[in-house]
MARMI-43103 format. One record per residue (C-alpha): residue in three letters; chain; x, y, z. Coordinates in pm, whole numbers, plus 50000, padded with zeros to 5 digits. Example, Ala and Ser with C-alpha at 12.3 -4.5 7.8 and 13.67 -1.06 7.14 Angstrom:
- ALA  A  51230  49550  50780
- SER  A  51367  49894  50714
//
This chain:
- UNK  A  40130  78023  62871
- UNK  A  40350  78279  62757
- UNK  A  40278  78608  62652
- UNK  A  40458  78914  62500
- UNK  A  40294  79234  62580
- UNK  A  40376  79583  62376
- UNK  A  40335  79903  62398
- UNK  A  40403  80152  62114
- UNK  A  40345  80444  61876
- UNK  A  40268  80717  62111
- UNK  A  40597  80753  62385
- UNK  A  40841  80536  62601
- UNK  A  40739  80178  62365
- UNK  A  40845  79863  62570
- UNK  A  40805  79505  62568
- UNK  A  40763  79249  62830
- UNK  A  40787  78868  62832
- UNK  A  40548  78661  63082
- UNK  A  40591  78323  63086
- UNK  A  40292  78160  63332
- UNK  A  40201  78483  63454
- UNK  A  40551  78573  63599
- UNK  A  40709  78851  63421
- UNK  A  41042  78714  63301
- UNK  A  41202  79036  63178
- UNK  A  41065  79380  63058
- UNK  A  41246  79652  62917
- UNK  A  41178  80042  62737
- UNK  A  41285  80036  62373
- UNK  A  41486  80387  62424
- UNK  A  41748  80196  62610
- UNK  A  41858  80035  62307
- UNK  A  41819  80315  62081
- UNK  A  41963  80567  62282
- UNK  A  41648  80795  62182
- UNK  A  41460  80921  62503
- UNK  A  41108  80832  62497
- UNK  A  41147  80619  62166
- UNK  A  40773  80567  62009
- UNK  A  40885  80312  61775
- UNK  A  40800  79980  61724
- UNK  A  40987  79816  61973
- UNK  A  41232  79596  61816
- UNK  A  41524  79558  61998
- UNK  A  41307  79537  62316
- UNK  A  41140  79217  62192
- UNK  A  41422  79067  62089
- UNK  A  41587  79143  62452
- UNK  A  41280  78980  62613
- UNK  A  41250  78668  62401
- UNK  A  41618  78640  62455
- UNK  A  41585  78634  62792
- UNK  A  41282  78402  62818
- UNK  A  41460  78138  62635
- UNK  A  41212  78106  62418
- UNK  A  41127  78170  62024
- UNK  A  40868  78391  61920
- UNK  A  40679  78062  61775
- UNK  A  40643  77924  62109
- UNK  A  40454  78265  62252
- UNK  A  40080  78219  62279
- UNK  A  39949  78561  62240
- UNK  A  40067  78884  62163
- UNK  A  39891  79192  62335
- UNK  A  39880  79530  62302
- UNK  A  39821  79795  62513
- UNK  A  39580  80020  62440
- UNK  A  39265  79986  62152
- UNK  A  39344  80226  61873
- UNK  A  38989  80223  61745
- UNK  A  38838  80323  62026
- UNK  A  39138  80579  62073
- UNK  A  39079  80688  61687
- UNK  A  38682  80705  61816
- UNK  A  38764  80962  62077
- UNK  A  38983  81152  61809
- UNK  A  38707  81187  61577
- UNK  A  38434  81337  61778
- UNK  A  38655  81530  61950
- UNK  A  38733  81670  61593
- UNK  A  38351  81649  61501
- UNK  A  38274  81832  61859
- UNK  A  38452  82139  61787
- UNK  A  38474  82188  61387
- UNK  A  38555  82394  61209
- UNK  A  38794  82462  61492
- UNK  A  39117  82255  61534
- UNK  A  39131  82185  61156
- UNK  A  39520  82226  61125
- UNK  A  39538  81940  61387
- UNK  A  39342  81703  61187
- UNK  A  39560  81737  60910
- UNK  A  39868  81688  61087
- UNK  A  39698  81337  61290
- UNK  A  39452  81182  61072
- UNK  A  39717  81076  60789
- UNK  A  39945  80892  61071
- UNK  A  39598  80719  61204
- UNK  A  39471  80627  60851
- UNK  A  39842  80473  60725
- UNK  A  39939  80346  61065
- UNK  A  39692  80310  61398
- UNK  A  39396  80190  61229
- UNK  A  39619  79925  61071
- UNK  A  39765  79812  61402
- UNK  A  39739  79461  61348
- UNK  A  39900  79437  61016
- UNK  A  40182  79688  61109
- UNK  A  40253  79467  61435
- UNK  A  40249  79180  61256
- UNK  A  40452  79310  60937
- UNK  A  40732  79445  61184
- UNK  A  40769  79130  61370
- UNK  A  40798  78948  60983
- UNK  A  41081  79265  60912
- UNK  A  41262  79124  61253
- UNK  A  41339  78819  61071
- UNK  A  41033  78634  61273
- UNK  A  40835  78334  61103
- UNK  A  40455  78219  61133
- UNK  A  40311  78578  61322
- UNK  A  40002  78541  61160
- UNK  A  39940  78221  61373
- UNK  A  39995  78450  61690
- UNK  A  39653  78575  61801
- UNK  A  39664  78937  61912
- UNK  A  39448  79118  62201
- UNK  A  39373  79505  62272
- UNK  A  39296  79576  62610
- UNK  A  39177  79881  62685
- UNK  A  39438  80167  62829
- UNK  A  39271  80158  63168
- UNK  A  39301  79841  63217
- UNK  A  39661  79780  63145
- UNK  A  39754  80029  63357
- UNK  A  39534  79893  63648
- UNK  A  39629  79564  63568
- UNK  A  40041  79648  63592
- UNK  A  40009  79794  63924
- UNK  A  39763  79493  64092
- UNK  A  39852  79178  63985
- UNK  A  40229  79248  64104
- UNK  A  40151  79428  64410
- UNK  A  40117  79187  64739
- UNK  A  39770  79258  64785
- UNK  A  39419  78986  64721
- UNK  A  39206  79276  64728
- UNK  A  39252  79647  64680
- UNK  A  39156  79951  64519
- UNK  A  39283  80066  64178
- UNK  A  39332  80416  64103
- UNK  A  39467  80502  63758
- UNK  A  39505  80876  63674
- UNK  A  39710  81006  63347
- UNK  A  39631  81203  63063
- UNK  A  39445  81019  62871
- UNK  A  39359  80635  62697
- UNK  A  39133  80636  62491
- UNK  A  38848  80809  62656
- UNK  A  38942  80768  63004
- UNK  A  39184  81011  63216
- UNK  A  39117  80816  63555
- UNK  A  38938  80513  63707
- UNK  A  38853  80392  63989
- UNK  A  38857  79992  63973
- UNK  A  38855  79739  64205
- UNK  A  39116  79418  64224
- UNK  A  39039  79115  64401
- UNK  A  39190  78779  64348
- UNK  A  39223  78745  63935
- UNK  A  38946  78951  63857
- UNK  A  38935  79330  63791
- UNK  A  38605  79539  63814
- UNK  A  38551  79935  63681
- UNK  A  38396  80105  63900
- UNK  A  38377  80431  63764
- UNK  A  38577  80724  63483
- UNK  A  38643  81015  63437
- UNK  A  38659  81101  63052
- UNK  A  38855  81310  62824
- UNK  A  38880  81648  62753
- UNK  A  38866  81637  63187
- UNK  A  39203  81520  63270
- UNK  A  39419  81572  63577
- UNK  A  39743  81487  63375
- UNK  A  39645  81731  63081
- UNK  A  39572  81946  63344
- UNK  A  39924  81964  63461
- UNK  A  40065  81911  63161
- UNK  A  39939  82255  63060
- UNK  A  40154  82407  63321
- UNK  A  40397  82186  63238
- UNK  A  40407  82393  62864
- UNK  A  40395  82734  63054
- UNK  A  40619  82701  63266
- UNK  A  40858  82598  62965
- UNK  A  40932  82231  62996
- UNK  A  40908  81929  62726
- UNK  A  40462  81802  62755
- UNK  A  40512  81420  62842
- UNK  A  40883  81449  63002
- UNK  A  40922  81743  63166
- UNK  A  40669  81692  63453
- UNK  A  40905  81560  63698
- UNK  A  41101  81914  63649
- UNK  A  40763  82137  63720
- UNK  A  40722  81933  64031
- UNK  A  41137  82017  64072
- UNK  A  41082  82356  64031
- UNK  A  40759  82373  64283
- UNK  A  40913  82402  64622
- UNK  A  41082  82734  64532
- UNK  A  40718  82891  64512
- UNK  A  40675  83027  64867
- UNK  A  40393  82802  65048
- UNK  A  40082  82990  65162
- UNK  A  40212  83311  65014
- UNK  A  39915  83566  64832
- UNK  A  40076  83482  64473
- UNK  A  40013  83087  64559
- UNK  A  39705  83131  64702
- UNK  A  39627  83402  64432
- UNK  A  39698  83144  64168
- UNK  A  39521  82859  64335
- UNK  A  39185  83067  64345
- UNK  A  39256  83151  63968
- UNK  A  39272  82756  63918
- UNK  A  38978  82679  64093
- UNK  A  38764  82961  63937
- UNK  A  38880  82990  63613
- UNK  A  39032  82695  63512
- UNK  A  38845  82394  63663
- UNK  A  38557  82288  63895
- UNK  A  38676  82020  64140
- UNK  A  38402  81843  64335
- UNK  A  38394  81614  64627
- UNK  A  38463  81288  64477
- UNK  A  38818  81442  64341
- UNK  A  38648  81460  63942
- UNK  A  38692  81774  63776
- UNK  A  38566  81980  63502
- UNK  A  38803  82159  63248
- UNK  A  38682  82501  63133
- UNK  A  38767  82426  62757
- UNK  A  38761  82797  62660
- UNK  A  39128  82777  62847
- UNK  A  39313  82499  62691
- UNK  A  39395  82421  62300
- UNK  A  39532  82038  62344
- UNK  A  39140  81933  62173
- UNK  A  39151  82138  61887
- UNK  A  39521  82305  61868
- UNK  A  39883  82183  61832
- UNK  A  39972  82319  62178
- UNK  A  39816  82268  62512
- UNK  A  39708  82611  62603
- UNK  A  39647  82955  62437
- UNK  A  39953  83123  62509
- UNK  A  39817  83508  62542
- UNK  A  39496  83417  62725
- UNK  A  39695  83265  63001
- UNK  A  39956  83520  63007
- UNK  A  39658  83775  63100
- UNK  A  39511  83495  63365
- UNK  A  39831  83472  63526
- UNK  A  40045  83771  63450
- UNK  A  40333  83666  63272
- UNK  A  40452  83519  62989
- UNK  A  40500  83170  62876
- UNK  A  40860  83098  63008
- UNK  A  41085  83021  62664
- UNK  A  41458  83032  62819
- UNK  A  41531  82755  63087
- UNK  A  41772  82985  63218
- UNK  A  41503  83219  63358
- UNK  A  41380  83151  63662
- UNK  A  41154  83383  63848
- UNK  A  41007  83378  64165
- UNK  A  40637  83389  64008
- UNK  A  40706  83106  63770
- UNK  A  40792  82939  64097
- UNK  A  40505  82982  64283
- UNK  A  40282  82903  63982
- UNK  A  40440  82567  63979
- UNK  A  40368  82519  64343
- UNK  A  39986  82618  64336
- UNK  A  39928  82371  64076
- UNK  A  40140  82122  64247
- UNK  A  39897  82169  64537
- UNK  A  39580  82168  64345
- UNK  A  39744  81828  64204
- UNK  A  39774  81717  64578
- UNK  A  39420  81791  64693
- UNK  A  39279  81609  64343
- UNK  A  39455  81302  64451
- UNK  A  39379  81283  64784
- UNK  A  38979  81307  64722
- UNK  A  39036  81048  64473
- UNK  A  39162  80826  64679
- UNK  A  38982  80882  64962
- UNK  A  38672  80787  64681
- UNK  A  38824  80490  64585
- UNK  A  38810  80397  64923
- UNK  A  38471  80463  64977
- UNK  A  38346  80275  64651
- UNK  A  38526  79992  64703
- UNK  A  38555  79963  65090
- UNK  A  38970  79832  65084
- UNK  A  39220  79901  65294
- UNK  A  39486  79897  65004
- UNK  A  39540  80093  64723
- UNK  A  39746  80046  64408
- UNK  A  39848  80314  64123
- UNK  A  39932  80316  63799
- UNK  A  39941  80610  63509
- UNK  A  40169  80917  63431
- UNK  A  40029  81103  63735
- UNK  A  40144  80850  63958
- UNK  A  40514  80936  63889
- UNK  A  40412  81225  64136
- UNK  A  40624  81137  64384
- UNK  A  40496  81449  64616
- UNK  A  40154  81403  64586
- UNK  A  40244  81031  64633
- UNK  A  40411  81075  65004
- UNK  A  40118  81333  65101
- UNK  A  39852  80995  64970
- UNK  A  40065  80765  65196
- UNK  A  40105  81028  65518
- UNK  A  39670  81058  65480
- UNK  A  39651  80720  65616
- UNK  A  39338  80697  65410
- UNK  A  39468  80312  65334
- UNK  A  39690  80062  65555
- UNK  A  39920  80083  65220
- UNK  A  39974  80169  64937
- UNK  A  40096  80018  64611
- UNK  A  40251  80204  64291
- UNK  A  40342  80045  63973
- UNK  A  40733  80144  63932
- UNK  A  40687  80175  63535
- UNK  A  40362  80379  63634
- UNK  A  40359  80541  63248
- UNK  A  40311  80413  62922
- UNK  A  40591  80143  62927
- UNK  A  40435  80003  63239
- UNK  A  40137  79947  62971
- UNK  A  40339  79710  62819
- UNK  A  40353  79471  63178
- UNK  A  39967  79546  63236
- UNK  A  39834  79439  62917
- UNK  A  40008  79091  62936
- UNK  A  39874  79049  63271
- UNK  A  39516  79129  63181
- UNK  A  39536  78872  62871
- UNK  A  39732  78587  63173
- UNK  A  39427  78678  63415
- UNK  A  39110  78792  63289
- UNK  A  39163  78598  62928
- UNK  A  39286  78302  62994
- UNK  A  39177  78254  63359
- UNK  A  39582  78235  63526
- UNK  A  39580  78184  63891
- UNK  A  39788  78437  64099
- UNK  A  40096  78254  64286
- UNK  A  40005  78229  64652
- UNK  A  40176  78469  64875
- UNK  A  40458  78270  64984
- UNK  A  40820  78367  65144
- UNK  A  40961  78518  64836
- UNK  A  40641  78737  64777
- UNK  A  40487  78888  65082
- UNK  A  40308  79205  65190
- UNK  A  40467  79474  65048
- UNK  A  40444  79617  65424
- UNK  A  40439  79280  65664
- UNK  A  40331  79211  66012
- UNK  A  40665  79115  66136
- UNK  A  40935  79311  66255
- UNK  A  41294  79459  66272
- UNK  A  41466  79531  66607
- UNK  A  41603  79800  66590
- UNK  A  41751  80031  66937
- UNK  A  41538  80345  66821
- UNK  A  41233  80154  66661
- UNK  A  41051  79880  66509
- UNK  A  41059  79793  66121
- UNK  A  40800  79660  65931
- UNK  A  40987  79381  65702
- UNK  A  41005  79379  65375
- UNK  A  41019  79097  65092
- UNK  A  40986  79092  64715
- UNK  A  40708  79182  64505
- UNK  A  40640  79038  64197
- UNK  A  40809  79310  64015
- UNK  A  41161  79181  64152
- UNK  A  41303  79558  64246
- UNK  A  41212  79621  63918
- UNK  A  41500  79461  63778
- UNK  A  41383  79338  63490
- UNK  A  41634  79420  63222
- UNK  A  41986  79319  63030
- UNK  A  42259  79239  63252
- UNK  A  42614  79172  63101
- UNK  A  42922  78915  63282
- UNK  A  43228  79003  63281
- UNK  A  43392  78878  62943
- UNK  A  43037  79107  62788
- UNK  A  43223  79369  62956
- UNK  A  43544  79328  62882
- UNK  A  43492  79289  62514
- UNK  A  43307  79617  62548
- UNK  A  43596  79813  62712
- UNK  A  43871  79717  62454
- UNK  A  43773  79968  62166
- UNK  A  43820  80208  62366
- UNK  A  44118  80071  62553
- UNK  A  43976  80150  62874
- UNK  A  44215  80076  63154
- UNK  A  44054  79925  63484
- UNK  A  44132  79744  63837
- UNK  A  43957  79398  63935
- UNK  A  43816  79355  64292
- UNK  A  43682  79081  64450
- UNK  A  43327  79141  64653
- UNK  A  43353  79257  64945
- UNK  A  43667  79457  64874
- UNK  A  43528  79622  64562
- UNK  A  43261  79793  64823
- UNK  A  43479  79909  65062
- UNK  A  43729  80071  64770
- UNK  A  43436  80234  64563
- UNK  A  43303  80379  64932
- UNK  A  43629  80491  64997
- UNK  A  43580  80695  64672
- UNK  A  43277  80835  64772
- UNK  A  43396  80934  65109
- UNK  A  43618  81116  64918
- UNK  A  43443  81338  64739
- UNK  A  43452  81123  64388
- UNK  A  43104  81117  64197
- UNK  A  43092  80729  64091
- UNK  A  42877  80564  63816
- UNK  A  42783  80212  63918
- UNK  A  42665  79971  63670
- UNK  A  42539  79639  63875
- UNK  A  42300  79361  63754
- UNK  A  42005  79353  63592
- UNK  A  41858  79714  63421
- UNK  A  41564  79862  63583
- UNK  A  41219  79882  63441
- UNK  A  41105  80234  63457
- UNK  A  41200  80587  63495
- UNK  A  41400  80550  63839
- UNK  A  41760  80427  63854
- UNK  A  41743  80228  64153
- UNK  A  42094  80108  64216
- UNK  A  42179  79853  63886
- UNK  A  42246  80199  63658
- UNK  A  42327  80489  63906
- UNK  A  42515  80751  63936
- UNK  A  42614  80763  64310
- UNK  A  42822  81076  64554
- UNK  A  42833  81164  64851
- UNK  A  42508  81325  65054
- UNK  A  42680  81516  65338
- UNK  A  42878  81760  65064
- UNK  A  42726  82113  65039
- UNK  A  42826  82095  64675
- UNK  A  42754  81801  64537
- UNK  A  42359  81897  64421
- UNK  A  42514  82163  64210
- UNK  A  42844  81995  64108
- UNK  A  42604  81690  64000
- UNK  A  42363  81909  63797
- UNK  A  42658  82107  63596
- UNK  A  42926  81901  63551
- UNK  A  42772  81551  63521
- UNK  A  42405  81548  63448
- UNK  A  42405  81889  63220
- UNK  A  42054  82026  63350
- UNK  A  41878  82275  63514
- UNK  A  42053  82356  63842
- UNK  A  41740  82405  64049
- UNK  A  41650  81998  64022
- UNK  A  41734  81831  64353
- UNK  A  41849  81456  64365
- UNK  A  41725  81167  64536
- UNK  A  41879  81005  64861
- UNK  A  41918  80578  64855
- UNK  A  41913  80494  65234
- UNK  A  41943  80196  65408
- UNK  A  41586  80082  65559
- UNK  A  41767  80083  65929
- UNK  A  41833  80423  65869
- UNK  A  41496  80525  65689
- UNK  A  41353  80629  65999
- UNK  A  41586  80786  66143
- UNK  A  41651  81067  65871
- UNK  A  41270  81028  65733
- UNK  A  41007  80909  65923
- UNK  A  40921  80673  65715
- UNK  A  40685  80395  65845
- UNK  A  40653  80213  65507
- UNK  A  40919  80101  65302
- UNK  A  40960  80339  64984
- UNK  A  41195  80084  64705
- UNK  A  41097  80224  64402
- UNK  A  41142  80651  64452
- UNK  A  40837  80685  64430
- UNK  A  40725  80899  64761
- UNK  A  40873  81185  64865
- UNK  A  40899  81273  65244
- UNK  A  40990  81560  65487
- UNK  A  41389  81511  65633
- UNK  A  41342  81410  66021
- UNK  A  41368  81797  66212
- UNK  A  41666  81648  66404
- UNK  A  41900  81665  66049
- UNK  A  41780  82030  65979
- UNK  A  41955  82355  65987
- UNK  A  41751  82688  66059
- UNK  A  41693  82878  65743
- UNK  A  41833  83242  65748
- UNK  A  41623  83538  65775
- UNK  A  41410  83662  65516
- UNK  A  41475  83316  65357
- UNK  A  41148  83350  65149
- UNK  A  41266  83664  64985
- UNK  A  41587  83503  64845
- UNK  A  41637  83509  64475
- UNK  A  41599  83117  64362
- UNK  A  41968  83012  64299
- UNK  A  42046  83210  64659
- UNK  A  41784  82954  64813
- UNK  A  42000  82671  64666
- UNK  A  42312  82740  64805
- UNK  A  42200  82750  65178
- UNK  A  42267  82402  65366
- UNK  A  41956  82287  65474
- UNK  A  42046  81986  65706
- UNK  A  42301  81809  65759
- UNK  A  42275  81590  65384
- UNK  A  42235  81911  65242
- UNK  A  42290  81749  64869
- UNK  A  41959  81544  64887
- UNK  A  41771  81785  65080
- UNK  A  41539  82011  64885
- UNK  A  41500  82358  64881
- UNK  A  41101  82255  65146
- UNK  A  41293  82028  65293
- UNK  A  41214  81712  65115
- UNK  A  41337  81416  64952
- UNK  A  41218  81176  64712
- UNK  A  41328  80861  64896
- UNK  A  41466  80535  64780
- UNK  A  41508  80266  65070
- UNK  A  41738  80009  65001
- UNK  A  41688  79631  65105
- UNK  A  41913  79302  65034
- UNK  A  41618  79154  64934
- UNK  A  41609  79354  64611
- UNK  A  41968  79434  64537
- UNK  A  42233  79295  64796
- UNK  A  42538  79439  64593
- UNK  A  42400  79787  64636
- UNK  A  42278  79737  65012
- UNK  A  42645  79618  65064
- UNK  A  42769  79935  64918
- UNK  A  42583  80155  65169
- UNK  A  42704  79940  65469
- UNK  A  43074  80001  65367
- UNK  A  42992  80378  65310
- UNK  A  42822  80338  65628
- UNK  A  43073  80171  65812
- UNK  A  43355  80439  65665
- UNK  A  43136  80773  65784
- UNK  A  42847  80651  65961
- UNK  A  42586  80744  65707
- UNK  A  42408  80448  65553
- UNK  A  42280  80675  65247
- UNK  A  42423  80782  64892
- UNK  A  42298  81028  64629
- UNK  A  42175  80820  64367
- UNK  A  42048  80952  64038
- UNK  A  42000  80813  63699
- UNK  A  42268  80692  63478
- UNK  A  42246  80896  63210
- UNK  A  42284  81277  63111
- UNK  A  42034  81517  62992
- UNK  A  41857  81462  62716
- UNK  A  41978  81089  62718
- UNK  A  41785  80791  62798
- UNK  A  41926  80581  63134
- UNK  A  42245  80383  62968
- UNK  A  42212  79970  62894
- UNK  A  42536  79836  62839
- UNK  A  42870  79850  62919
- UNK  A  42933  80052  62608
- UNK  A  42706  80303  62743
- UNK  A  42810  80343  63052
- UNK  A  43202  80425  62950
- UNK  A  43112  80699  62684
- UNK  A  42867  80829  62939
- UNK  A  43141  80808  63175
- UNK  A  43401  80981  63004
- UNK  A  43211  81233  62813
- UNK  A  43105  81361  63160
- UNK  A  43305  81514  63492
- UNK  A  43233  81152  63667
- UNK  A  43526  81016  63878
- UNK  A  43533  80654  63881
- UNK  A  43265  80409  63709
- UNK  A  43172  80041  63836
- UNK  A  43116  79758  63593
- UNK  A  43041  79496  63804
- UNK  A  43378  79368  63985
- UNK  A  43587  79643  63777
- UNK  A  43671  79964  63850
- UNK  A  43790  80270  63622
- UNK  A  43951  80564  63759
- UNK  A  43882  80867  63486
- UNK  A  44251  80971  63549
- UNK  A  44389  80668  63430
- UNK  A  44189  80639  63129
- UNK  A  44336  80697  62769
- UNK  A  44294  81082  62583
- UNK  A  43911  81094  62487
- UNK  A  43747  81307  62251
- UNK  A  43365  81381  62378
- UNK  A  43117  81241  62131
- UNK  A  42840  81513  62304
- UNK  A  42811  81838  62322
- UNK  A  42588  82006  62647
- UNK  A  42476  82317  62682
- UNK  A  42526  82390  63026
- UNK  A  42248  82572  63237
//
């Protein structure tokens, strides 16, 4: 049985291949087209993932997409219907896209696989799952768990914004919804608008920016009672109630009324990134908290409807990586279980996997040495403590995309004449560590592409941790963003205790915990009343680069069972300063999606103020490389 699942037309399209239920490759169409987010129909993503699979798009059995547009267009029209003659400037703008394009969806998907050059697509039957299910379906069908809960939360599907469902064995049962306009993610995604990032990427900076908000202060209690009167009513079983008169995203072309909430809240819709107040802040942290609580009594319902003692995520809100390593420290399950591509191109994985199980009946692969318990009985000695083990999930580290050998890469240097130095493993680890040690900022291209948001070690841009510096080198002079966002530690698993706490292996990035108090520095007096770039330049521990501004870092531990040639890296780093832990953030600049090839990866490289970059067994120093002209321009913040 093999399948191709899709998702497209609304943001981050992918495609993924299954071939008897094991997912074969998967991979986000912006990657290709070097346009973040790309909606498109995703072309080259297909042809990557047949490519891949071996095998022609004549010999897949079923095509399925990942979401039901009628149902979707359903939700659109009473929604419309619900609140005429408001929201009639909206309608305009959607309804001719719907009526030339999503209502069509089977012709279009079929017409753009006959534009690919593809043969006989009519003979491929097609399948809609519903939104829900995909998602719930990417996150437990690859997680190690027989039986669990299923929590999805996002903005919305077609009429849900969460579910509670429970997994066990092949089968997948809703319990229970919560439907649009009441929606958690549109919820934050409001504040997300306010406070002056990009709706449907910029989340992951409002959750950056909450930890300068002072914790327990009056303004972030202040706005948390504002929230909890004014905005929403949040009950017991973690559902809440939008009060409509307070948002525009049903009726309007923007999420909220602009003047309405300036008067809630006191200010003014932030417009310049490069203004940062201290009430902006704290706005970002009350809703970060209200996000939190939300959550937690959602999980801790999911628990009580369906009586398991795991839990797996999927959906944009899972990508909270704070409110995900407050879930985990609740102990309200023995584990927990996100989906790595938790958003829309994660949709792509689930709805194959609904078609393999609940279509056509597949049986799940029993739990054998090369997929265990993501969080196993046995152990790892250890002098200081004991280790739970870990082994490979189905999603394989999430490695799922292009790789190139090392003719692919050589062929890709020589336009641009770029000069480089061949080493041999295990000597390549201990040079590029001795780089790092250094003080050089290193982009290291390895293996297979990750699925997903996170870089994870195969396209990473790596530096030093220990290097007071390095957060706001990184930000300026490499990534081009907002210096406020902190950067993620990789660490070996040995180590994960020891600077974390951690008690449950965290491979994907997707948890974010407290640094141990051992590696902390005392904050200075009247800390709280600091402006918020003076908060970033005081050295909170002793890896001040990956430790943010509360203390806390979204964690990625590192395992040979997912990716030895990165584990080896952080040994030799290890073994040179006696720190088994690297920055690592994504390969890519802002604005950019995460780079693919080789090709990439040098323009990336030079159009940057990166060091040295890693293409498998070469390396190029930037000082030996030939004059460049930068093909982008940044605007620095």
């Amino acid at each position: 049985m093999n399948i191709l699942g899709i998702s497209a037309f609304y943001h981050d399209s992918a495609a993924v291949f299954l071939e008897d239920g094991a997912i074969i490759a998967a991979a986000q169409e912006e990657r290709f087209t070097r346009k973040k987010q790309d909606a498109g129909f995703p072309s080259n993503a297909i042809q990557y993932v047949l490519g891949e699979s071996g095998y022609s798009l004549q010999q897949v059995d079923v095509i399925v997409f990942y979401d039901k547009p009628f149902l979707k267009l359903e939700r659109i029209l009473e929604s419309y219907l619900s609140y005429a003659p408001r929201g009639i400037c909206s309608f305009i703008a959607a309804m001719p896209v719907w009526l030339k394009e999503k209502m069509f969806l089977k012709r279009m998907i079929r017409q753009s696989l006959t534009e690919m050059g593809f043969e006989g697509v009519k003979k491929i039957p097609l399948l809609f799952p519903e939104h829900h299910l995909s998602h719930a379906a990417s996150a437990f069908y690859p997680s190690p768990f027989e039986e669990a809960a299923i929590l999805t939360i996002d903005g919305v599907g077609e009429w849900a914004t969460a579910s509670i469902s429970k997994g066990s064995g092949t089968q997948i049962t809703l319990i229970k919804e919560l439907n649009f306009p009441h929606s958690l993610g549109l919820l934050y995604s409001a504040f997300t608008y306010f406070l002056g990032f990009k709706v449907n990427s910029g989340e992951y900076k409002l959750m950056g920016l909450a930890p300068y908000g002072v914790s327990g202060s009056t303004r972030v209690k202040k706005f948390k009672e504002i929230i909890y009167t004014r905005l929403i009513k949040f009950y017991e079983d973690g559902s809440l109630w939008l009060n409509e008169s307070y948002f525009s995203y049903t009726t309007g072309l923007r999420m909220v009324p602009d003047k309405k909430w300036e008067t809630l809240f006191g200010f003014p819709r932030r417009n310049d990134e490069r203004d940062l107040r201290p009430e902006q802040a704290d706005l970002a942290l009350a809703i970060q908290e209200v996000t939190q609580e939300v959550v937690i009594k959602m999980a801790g319902h999911a628990r009580e409807l369906t009586g398991s003692d795991y839990l797996c995520m999927a959906g944009g809100v899972a990508l909270n990586c704070v409110a995900n390593g407050q879930l985990q420290r609740e102990n309200i399950f023995s584990d927990i279980y996100i989906q790595p591509a938790s958003g829309d191109a994660g949709g792509a994985l689930g709805a194959a996997l609904a078609a393999y199980y609940l279509s056509f009946e597949g049986n799940r692969r029993p739990k054998t040495d090369s997929v265990k318990p993501h969080l196993c009985g046995s152990t790892r000695n250890s002098e200081t403590a004991t280790f739970p083990s870990l082994v490979m999930d189905e999603m394989q580290g999430s490695y799922l995309g292009p790789s190139y050998n090392k003719e692919s890469i050589r062929k890709a240097l020589k336009p641009y004449a770029g000069v480089y130095t061949e080493y041999t493993r295990p000597v390549l680890y201990e040079v590029v560590a001795g780089h790092i040690k250094d003080g050089a900022v290193v982009g290291w291209f390895q293996g297979r592409m990750e699925f997903g948001p996170r870089a994870l070690g195969a396209r990473s841009i790596i530096a030093d941790p220990r290097q007071s510096d390095m957060q706001i080198k990184l930000n300026l002079k490499i990534k081009y963003r907002e210096s406020f966002r902190p950067f993620a530690p990789s660490v070996l698993w040995e180590d994960a205790q020891e600077y974390f706490g951690l008690k449950h292996p965290s491979p994907y990035m997707l948890q974010v915990y407290p640094v141990s108090e051992e590696h902390r520095n005392e904050l200075p007096a009247g800390f709280d009343s600091f402006d918020l770039r003076d908060k970033l330049a005081v050295e909170r521990s002793d890896v001040p680069a990956i430790t943010h501004i509360d203390f806390s870092a979204r964690v990625q531990t590192v395992h040979p069972e997912f990716n030895a040639d990165y584990t080896s890296l952080l040994q030799a780093f290890k073994n040179k300063t006696g720190l088994g832990m690297l920055i690592n953030t994504s390969f890519n600049v802002r604005g950019e999606p995460i780079v693919c090839s080789p090709a990439d990866a040098y323009e990336c490289f030079m159009d940057t103020e990166m060091d040295v970059l890693v293409l498998d067994e070469y390396v190029l120093l930037k000082s030996e490389q030939p004059k460049w002209v930068k093909k982008r321009i940044f605007e620095k913040d």
